[in-house]
Each structure stands twice: as C-alpha cells, then as structure tokens.
C-alpha positions, -999 to 999 in steps of 0.1 A, spaced: 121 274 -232 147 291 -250 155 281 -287 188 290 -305 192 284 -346 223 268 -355 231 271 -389 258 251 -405 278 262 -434 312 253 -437 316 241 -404 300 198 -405 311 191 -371 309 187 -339 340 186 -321 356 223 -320 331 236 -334 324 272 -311 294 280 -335 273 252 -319 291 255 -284 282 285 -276 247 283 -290 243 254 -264 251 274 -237 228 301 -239 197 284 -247 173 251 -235 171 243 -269 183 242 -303 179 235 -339 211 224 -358 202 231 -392 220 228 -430 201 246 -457 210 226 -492 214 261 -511 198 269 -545 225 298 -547 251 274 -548 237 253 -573 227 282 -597 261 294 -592 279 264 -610 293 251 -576 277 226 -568 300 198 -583 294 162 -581 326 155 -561 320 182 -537 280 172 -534 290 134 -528 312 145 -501 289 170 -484 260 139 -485 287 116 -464 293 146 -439 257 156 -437 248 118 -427 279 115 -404 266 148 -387 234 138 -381 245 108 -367 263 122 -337 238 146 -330 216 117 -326 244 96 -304 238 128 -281 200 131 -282 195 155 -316 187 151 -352 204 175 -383 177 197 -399 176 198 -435 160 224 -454 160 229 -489 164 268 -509 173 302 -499 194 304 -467 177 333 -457 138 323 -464 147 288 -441 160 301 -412 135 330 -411 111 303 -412 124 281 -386 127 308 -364 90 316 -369 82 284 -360 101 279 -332 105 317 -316 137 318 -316 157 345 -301 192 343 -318 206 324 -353 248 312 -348 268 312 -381 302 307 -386 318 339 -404 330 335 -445 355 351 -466 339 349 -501 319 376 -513 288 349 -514 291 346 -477 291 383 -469 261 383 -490 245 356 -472 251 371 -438 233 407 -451 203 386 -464 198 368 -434 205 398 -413 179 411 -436 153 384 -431 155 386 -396 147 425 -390 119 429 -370 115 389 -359 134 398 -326 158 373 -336 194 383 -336 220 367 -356 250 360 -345 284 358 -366 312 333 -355 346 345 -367 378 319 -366 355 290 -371 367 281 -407 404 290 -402 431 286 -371 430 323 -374 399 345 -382 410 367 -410 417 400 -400 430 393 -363 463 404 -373 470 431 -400 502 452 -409 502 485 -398 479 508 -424 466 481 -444 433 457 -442 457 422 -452 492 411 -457 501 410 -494 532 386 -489 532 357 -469 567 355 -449 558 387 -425 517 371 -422 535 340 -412 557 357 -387 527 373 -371 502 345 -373 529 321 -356 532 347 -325 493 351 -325 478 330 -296 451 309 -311 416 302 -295 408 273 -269 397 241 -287 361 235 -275 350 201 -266 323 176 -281 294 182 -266 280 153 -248 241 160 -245 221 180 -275 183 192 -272 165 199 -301 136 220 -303 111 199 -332 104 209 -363 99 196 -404 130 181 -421 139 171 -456 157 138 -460 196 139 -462 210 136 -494 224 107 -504 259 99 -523 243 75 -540 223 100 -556 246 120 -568 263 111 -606 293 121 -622 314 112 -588 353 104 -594 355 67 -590 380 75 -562 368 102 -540 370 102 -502 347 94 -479 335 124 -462 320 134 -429 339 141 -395 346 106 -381 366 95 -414 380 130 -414 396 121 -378 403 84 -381 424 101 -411 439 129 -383 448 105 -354 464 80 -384 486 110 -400 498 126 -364 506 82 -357 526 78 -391 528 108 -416 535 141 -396 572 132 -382 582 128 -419 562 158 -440 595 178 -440 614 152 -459 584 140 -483 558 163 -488 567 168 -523 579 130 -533 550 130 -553 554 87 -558 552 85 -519 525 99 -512 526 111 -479 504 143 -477 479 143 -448 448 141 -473 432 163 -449 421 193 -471 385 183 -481 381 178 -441 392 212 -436 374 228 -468 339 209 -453 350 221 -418 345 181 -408 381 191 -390 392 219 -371 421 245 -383 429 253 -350 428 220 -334 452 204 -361 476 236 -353 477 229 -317 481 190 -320 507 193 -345 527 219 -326 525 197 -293 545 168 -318 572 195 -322 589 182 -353 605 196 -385 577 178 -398 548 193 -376 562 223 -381 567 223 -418 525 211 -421 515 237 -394 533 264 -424 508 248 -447 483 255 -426 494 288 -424 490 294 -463 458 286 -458 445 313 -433 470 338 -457 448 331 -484 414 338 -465 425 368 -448 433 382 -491 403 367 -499 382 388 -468 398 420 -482 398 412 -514 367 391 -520 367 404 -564 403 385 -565 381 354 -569 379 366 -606 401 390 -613 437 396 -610 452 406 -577 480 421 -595 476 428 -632 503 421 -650 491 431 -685 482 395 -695 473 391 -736 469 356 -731 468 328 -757 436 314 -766 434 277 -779 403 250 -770 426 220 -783 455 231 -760 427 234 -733 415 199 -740 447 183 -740 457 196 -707 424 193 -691 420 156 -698 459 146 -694 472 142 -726 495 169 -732 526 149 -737 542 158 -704 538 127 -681 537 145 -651 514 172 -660 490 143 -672 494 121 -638 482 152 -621 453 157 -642 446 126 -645 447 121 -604 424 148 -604 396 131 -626 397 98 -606 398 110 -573 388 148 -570 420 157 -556 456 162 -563 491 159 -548 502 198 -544 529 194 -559 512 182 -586 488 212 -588 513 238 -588 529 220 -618 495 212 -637 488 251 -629 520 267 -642 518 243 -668 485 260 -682 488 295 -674 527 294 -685 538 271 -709 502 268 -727 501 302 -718 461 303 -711 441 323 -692 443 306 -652 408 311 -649 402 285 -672 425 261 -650 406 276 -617 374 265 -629 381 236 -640 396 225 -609 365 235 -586 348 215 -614 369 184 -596 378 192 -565 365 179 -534 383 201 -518 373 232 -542 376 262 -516 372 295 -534 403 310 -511 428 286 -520 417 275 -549 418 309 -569 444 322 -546 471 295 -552 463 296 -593 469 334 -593 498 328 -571 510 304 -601 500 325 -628 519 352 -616 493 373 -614 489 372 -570 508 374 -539 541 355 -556 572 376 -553 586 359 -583 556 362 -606 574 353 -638 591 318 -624 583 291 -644 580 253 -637 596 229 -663 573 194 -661 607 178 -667 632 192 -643 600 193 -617 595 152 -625 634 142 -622 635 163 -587 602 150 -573 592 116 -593 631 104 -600 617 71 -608 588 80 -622 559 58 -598 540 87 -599 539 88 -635 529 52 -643 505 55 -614 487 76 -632 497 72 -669 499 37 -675 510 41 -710 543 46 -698 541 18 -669 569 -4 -688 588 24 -701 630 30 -688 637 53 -660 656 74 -688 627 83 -707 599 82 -675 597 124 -680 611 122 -719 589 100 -733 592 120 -769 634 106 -765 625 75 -772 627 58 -809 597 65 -826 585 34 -831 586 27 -795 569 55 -786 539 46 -809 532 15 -794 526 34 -761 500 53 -774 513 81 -758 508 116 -774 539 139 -784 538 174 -761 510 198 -771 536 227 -774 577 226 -773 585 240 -737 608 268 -758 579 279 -776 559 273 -746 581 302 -733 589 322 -757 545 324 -758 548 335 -722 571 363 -723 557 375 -752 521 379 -741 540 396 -708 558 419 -725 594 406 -709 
C-alpha cells in the first residue's frame, strides 16, 4: 500500500486544490495533515482573529474529508519534526506542499527537505496553489519580477492559467495519532465581528457575490457606505477558495465588473511574485526613499484606536478592531493617513494591521503599505490622500462614517468629514476629538522628512 503526506499550509480546501489531487492519484493512501506551527506563534503571527478563523477552516476541512471517507490530521510543533515523523510511521514515499512566497516558507520547505534526507521520502513542491498565477511564470526580459504593475498585468492577463481540479469524491487515509482541532471558542481577544471561516462559508459567500455583487464592482467598489466588496480575501489568504477558480468564473460573467475584480486579483499575484524575489521587502523598503520619519506614541495611539479627529480614518480603524477586516478603500486611506500625514514609520501601521487582520497575508499586506508609503512599486510615491476630499468622493453622505463613529451619527451632511466646522459647543457634546495634526502641518511633516 502506498502512502502519500499531504501537508496543508495555506491551501484549507478541497476543491481546486492540485496539492491533494495529485497526491491522490499516485498513491492507495494518504494522510491529509495540518501542523499547528510553533514558528508562527513565536513569530508574533499568530493573531487571535487569524487563529479563530484558521480553527473554523480546520473543522470545516475535516469535515469534508470525513463526507468522503477521511479525517484531517493535526499535529502540534515544528513542521519539519511532524511530517518526518508521520512519514516514519506510515513509510511513506513522497510529502505534497503547496509552494510560498515569504522567506518563512522557503525556510520551511529547506527544513523539511532537510528532515527528509535519507527517509526515502521525497517532497514535493506545488507552485500556483496560493495564487491564480505561480510567481515567477511570467518575468520581463533580464529580470527575476515585474517592478510596476501595468506591464505584469498585461502579461498575466495573456498567460493561460491552470485547469481547475475537481473535489474529490472518495478519500483513503492511511491511520495514524491526531491532536484535537482547535476550537474558536478557545481562542480570546477575537473581534466581535469576524467571519466565519472554512471553505463552505468561503463559497456560499462566492456563488452569493458572482449572483448579486460582481456585475456592479466597477461602479461601487470604492462606495465605501455600500459595501459591496466580495469579502472574499480571508478565503483566499486561508486558501479556503481558489485564485484561479474565482479568475476563471469571473471572466466567464464577462462584465466591467468581473473584469474590474479579476484586476484585483491580479494585484494580488503582482504582490507575491515581489514578495518571491524579494522576500526582505517584508521589512524593509523596496525603494528607499531616504525616510527620517516622525516619531510620536500619542499620534500612534490616536490613529491606532480611531480617534484621530478625521471621521473617516477612524471608521476604518475602527472597522478594523470590530471585525478584523477593512473596506480597501478604507485601508489605503487609514495607511497614507499614518505614513503621510502622521508621517510615521508604515511599519508601525503594517504591524498593526497583521495584529487585526483576518486576512493578514505578509504579500499584500506589507506590499500595499509600502505601496502607500511611497516607499514600493507606486509610480507616484509622493501622492498623498486627503481623509476629507477621499470622504466627500467615496462616503458623500457620510453612512460609512456614522457606521462606524457613532459620535457623529446625528451630525449634518455638511460637517460628516468636518466635524472640527462645527460650533464648538456642538462639537463637545459629540465627544468627538479635534484632528491629532492639521493636514498642512501634516504635510509640510512629510516633505520635510523627504527632503522635497
């Protein structure tokens, strides 16, 4: 009897997912199995939100294995020691993993190499699993990764993309020890409003999005009151949904819409491919810019916790601590907010976000804040965004705002973005706190600590 190790990682699911197809093609047996890492933990990632959710898609994972005749395997500690352990005890000729991008992955993939020298075990490396496109399968000519998006874009939209790859309908598992799943209700600190998580609320969400959302994401993707986003990003970051299967369904609607969300998705794979060539731009800047940044905890606080006196910046943050996730619109303004008006190092902001996010992926995450800050792959890397222009363009009647900031629930269209316009005693009552810095100065800050 032949035994194959499948070991998840970013990829909870079992529809499209090639990792575990093609694992049960080649052998009698296998053992699906999801090692709860300690190097994760110790690393500072291991955030509440993001644990909650990986409980919910761990359960929902097991579950359909067990619809088809399996069970999940849980194992806690070092990647490495587990699997070389399971595939002592079961003899096992060959371990499936989908490929990363992070410089934690690669490392993971050498130390498992590593642990399986001389077991006779092979391991085998899945590119394309976590992404529509795996990372480098298009480059420009001389170079390891696009640096701007437009020409990626061009070349990733003329790329043919793998076949989706069914469910599979019959799973054998070879036997052997498992820790209990986790349990969200285990976990403390969770946002009050996060997500359920696993692969069958990740496509109930799909099939309802491609039904009513998708025809208009063109028009309002960024009418931050509407709220007509797909939600799908912590589904994708877990890998509870395929890349490539949400390119190919939303191509096949053919919209402005569909294709105006496949571009998004898109962005995405840009931001992986950097991150595969350029794994230290997790910390550092892609493109120095000669940053003396401004250094102030009370700034830091204020913005971090939504009271900096700019409604719109504080719905975003304060969307963020209730559900684990923001609008994008509303990152990109809470971002450029901190690194350019506060003027404060975006690492700060980057962290803090995977603090929250459910949907906390290292590529994007870091990626789009450096994009913000200037300091990556924008072309413009001194543009600006003013909370108040941004909240009369995409919150004109401000429902975002007093969604989130109720202080300002009963306050006049006029003065939604202004608050700091209206009479002073008025504004007392609201409780609402004057802006943290004057958007001039705010500016002024910038270009100074940029030498413009």
């Amino acid at each position: 009897m032949s035994v194959s190790v499948v070991l998840f990682t970013s990829d909870l699911r079992l529809n499209d997912n090639p990792v575990l197809h093609t694992a049960l093609r080649e052998a009698d047996r296998i053992v699906p199995l999801f090692v709860l890492d300690d190097g994760i933990r110790k690393a500072g990632f291991d955030a509440p939100n993001r644990r909650a959710f990986l409980a919910d898609c761990l359960a929902d994972l097991d579950a359909g294995l067990r619809a088809r005749g399996g069970h999940l395997v849980v194992r806690s500690g070092d990647p490495a020691d587990r699997v070389r352990a399971v595939v002592t005890e079961t003899g096992a000729r060959r371990v499936h993993v989908a490929g990363g991008v992070s410089a934690y992955a690669a490392r993971r993939e050498s130390a498992l190499r590593e642990a399986l020298s001389g077991t006779g075990c092979a391991l085998a490396v899945h590119d394309g699993v976590l992404t529509a496109l795996a990372p480098g399968a298009v480059t420009p000519e001389g170079r390891d990764h696009y640096a701007v998006f437009t020409p990626y874009f061009n070349r990733w939209s003329s790329t043919g993309l793998r076949d989706v790859v069914a469910t599979p309908r019959k799973v054998r598992v070879a036997e052997v020890d498992s820790e209990p799943l986790p349990d969200r209700a285990d976990v403390d600190g969770v946002s009050p409003g996060l997500a359920e998580g696993g692969e069958t609320a990740g496509r109930e969400r799909l099939w309802q999005w491609l039904s009513d959302g998708l025809a208009g994401y063109e028009d309002g993707h960024d009418d931050l009151g509407g709220d007509v986003t797909s939600r799908l990003s912590p589904y994708l970051h877990f890998g509870a949904l395929s890349a490539a299967e949400l390119v190919q369904l939303a191509r096949r609607e053919g919209s402005p819409g569909a294709e105006a969300f496949v571009r998004q998705l898109a962005w995405r794979d840009f931001h992986h491919q950097v991150l595969a060539a350029r794994p230290d731009a997790a910390r550092a800047d892609y493109r120095a810019r000669g940053d003396d940044w401004h250094h102030d905890e009370a700034e830091f606080t204020a913005w971090s916790s939504g009271h900096t006196g700019y409604p719109l910046v504080d719905a975003a943050m304060r969307q963020l601590a209730h559900e684990g996730w923001i609008h994008n619109r509303g990152r990109m303004l809470a971002a450029s907010f901190l690194a350019k008006t506060l003027y404060l190092d975006w690492r700060l902001g980057a962290r803090h976000f995977l603090d929250l996010l459910v949907d906390g992926d290292l590529a994007n995450n870091q990626l789009n804040w450096q994009w913000v800050a200037g300091t990556g792959n924008d072309t413009r890397p001194n543009r600006v965004l003013n909370p108040v222009v941004q909240g009369k363009r995409f919150d004109p009647r401000g429902v975002y705002v007093r969604r989130w900031v109720p202080e300002l629930a009963g306050v006049d269209d006029k003065f939604v973005h202004e608050p700091w316009k209206l009479p002073e005693r008025e504004l007392a009552r609201t409780g609402y706190p004057e802006p943290v810095v004057d958007l001039a100065e705010g500016r002024a800050r910038f270009e100074r600590g940029r030498g413009l």
